[in-house]
LORO-503217 format. One record per atom (N, C-alpha, C): residue number from 0; residue in three letters; atom name; x, y, z. Coordinates in steps of 0.02 Angstrom, whole numbers. Atoms other than C-alpha are relative to their C-alpha. Layout:
// LORO-503217
+-------+------+--------+--------+--------+--------+
| torti | seba | marlum |      X |      Y |      Z |
+-------+------+--------+--------+--------+--------+
|   NUM |  ALA |     CA |      X |      Y |      Z |
...
+-------+------+--------+--------+--------+--------+
//
This chain:
// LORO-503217
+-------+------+--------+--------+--------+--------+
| torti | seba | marlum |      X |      Y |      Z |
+-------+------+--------+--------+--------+--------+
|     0 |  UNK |      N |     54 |    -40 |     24 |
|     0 |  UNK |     CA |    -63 |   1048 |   -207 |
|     0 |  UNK |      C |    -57 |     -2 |     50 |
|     1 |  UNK |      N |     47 |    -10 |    -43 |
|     1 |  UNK |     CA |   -186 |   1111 |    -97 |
|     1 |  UNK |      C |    -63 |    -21 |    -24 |
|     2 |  UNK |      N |     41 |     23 |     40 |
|     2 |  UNK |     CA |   -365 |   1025 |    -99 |
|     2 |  UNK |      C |    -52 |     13 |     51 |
|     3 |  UNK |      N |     52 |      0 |    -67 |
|     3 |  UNK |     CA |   -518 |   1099 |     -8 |
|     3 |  UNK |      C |    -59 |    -51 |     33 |
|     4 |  UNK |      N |     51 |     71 |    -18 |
|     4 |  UNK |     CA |   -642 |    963 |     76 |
|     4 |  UNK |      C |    -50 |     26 |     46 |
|     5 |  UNK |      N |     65 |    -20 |    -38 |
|     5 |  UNK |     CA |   -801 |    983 |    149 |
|     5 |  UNK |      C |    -10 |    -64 |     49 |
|     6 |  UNK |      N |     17 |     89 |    -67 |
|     6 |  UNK |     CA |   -866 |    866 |    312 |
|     6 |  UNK |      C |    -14 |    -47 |    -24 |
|     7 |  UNK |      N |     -9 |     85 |      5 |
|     7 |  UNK |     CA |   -886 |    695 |    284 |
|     7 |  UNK |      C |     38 |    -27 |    -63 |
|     8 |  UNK |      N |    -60 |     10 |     49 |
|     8 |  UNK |     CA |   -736 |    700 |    133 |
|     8 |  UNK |      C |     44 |    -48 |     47 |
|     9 |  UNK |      N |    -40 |     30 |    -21 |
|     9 |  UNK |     CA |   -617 |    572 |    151 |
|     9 |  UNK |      C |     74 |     18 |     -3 |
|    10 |  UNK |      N |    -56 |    -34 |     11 |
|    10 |  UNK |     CA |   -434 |    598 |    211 |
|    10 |  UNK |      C |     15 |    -50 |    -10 |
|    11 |  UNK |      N |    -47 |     70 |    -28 |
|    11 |  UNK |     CA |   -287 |    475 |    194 |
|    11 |  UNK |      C |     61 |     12 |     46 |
|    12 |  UNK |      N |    -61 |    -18 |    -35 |
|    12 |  UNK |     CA |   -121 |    465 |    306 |
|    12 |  UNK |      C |     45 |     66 |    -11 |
|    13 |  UNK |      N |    -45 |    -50 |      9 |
|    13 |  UNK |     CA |    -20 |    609 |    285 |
|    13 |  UNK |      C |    -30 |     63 |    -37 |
|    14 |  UNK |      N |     48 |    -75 |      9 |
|    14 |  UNK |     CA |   -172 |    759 |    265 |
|    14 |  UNK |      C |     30 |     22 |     39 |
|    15 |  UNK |      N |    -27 |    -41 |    -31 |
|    15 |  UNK |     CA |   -102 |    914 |    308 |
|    15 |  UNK |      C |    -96 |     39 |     49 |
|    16 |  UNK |      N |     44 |    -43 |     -9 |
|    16 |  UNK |     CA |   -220 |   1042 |    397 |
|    16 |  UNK |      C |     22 |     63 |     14 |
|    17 |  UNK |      N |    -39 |    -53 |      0 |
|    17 |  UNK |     CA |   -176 |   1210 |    377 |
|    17 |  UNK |      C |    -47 |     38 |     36 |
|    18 |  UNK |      N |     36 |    -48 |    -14 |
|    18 |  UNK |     CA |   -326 |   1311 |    443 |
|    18 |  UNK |      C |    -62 |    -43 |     51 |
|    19 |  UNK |      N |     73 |     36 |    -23 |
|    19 |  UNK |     CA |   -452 |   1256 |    582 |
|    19 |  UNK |      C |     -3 |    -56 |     36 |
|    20 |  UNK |      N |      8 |     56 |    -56 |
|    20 |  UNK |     CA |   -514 |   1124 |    685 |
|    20 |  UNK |      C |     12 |    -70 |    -78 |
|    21 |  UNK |      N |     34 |     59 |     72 |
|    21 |  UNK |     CA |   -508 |    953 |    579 |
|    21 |  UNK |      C |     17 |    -77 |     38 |
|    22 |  UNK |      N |     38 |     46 |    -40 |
|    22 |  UNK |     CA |   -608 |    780 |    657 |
|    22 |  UNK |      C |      6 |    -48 |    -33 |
|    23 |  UNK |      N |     -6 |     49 |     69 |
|    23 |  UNK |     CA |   -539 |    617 |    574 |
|    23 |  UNK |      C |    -42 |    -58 |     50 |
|    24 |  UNK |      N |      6 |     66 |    -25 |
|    24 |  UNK |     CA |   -617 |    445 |    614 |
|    24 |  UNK |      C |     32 |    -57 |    -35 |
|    25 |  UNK |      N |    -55 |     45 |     48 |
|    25 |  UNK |     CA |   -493 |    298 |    583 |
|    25 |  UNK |      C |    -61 |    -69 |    -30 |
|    26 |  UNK |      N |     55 |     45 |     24 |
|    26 |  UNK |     CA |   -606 |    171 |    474 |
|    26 |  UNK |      C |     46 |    -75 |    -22 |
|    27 |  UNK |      N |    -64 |     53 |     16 |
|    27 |  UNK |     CA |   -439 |     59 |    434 |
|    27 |  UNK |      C |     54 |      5 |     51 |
|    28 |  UNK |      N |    -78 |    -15 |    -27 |
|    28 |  UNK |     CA |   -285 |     11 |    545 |
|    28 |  UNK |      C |     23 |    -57 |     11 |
|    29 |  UNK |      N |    -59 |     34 |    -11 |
|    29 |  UNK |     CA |   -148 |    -94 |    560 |
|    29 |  UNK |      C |      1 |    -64 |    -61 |
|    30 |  UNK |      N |    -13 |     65 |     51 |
|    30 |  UNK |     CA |   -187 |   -277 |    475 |
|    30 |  UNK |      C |    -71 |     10 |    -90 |
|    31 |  UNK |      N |     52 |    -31 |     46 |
|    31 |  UNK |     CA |   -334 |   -182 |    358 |
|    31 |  UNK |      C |     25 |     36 |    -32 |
|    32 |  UNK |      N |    -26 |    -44 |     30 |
|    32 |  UNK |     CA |   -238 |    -59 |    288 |
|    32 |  UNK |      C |     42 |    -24 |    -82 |
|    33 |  UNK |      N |     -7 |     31 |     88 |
|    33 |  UNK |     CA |   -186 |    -76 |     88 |
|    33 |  UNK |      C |     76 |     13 |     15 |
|    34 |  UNK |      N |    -61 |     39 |     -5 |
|    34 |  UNK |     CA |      6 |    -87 |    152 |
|    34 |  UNK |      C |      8 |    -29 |     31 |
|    35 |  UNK |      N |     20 |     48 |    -52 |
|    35 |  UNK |     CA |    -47 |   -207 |    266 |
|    35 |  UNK |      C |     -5 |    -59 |    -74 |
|    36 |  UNK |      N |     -1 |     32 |     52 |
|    36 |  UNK |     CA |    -92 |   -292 |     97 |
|    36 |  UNK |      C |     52 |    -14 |    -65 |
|    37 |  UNK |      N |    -53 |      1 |     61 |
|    37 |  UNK |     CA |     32 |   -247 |     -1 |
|    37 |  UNK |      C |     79 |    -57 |     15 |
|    38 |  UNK |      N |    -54 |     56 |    -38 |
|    38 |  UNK |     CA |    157 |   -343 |    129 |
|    38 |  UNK |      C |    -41 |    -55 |     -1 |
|    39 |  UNK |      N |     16 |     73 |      9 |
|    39 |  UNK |     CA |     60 |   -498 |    130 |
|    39 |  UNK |      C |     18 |    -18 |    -81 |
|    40 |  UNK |      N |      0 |     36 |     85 |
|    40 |  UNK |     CA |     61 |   -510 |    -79 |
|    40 |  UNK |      C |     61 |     12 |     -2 |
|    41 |  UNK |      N |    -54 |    -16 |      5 |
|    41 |  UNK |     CA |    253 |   -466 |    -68 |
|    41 |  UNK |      C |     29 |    -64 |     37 |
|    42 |  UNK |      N |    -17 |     50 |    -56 |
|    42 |  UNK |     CA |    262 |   -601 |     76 |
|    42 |  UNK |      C |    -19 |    -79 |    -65 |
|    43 |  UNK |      N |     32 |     87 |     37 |
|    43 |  UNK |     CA |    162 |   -756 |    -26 |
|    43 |  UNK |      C |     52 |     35 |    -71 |
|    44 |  UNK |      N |    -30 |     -7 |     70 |
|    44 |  UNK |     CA |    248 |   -691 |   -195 |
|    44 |  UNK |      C |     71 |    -39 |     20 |
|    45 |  UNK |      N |    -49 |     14 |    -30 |
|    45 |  UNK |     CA |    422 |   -723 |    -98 |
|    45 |  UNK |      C |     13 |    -80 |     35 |
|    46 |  UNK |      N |     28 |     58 |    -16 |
|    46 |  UNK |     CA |    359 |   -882 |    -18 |
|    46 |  UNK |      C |     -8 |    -60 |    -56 |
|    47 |  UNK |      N |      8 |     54 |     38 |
|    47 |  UNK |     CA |    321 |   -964 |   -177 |
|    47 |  UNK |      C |     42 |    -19 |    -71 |
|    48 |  UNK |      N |    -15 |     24 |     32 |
|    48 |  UNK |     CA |    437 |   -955 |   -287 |
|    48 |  UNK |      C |     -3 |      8 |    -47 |
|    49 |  UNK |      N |     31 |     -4 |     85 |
|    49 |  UNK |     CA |    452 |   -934 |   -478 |
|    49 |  UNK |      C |    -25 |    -53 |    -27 |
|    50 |  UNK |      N |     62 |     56 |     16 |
|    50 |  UNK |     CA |    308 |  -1021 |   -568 |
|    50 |  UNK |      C |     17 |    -18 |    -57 |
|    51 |  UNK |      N |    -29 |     28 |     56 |
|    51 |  UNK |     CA |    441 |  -1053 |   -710 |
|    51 |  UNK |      C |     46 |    -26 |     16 |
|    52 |  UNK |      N |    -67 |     21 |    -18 |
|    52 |  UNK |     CA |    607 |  -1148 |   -694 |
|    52 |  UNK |      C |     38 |     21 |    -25 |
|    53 |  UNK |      N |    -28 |    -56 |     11 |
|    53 |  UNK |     CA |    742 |  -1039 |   -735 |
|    53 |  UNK |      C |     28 |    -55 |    -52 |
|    54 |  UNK |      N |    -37 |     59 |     49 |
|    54 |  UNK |     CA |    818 |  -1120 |   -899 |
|    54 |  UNK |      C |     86 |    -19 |      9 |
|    55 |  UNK |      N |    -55 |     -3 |    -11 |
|    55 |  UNK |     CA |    954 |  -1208 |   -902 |
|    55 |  UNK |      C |     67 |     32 |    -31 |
|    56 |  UNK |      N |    -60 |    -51 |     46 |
|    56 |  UNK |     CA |   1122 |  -1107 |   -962 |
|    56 |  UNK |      C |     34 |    -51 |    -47 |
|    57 |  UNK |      N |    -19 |     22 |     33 |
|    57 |  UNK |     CA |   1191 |  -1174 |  -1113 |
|    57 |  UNK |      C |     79 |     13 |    -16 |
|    58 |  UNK |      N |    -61 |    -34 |      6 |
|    58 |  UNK |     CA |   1396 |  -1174 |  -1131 |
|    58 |  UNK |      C |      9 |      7 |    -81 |
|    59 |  UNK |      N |    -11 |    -21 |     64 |
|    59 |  UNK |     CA |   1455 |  -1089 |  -1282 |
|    59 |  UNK |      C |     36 |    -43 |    -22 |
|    60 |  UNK |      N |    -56 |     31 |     42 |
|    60 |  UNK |     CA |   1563 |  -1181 |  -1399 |
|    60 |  UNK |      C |     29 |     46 |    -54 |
+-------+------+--------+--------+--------+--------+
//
């Protein structure tokens, strides 16, 4: 869906520009970026382990 923006509107990664000149300044990159974050909390989540002990299985009788 198309969304018109006036100068100093913010874009994110993957703005199209269909018409015109268009002047980005990058304000985030590489270890700043929110999947920059999203891999670290994916990383320590993975790292630590479940914060329950998985119960033990009981055999049927």
């Amino acid at each position: 869906m198309a969304t018109w923006l006036l100068p100093g509107d913010k874009v994110t990664a993957g703005t199209m520009n269909c018409d015109g000149c268009l002047t980005v300044r990058a304000e985030h990159s590489g270890q700043q970026t929110v999947i920059a974050d999203i891999v670290r909390l994916v990383e320590m989540a993975q790292a630590s382990g479940p914060h329950m002990p998985y119960p033990t299985p009981t055999p049927l009788t």
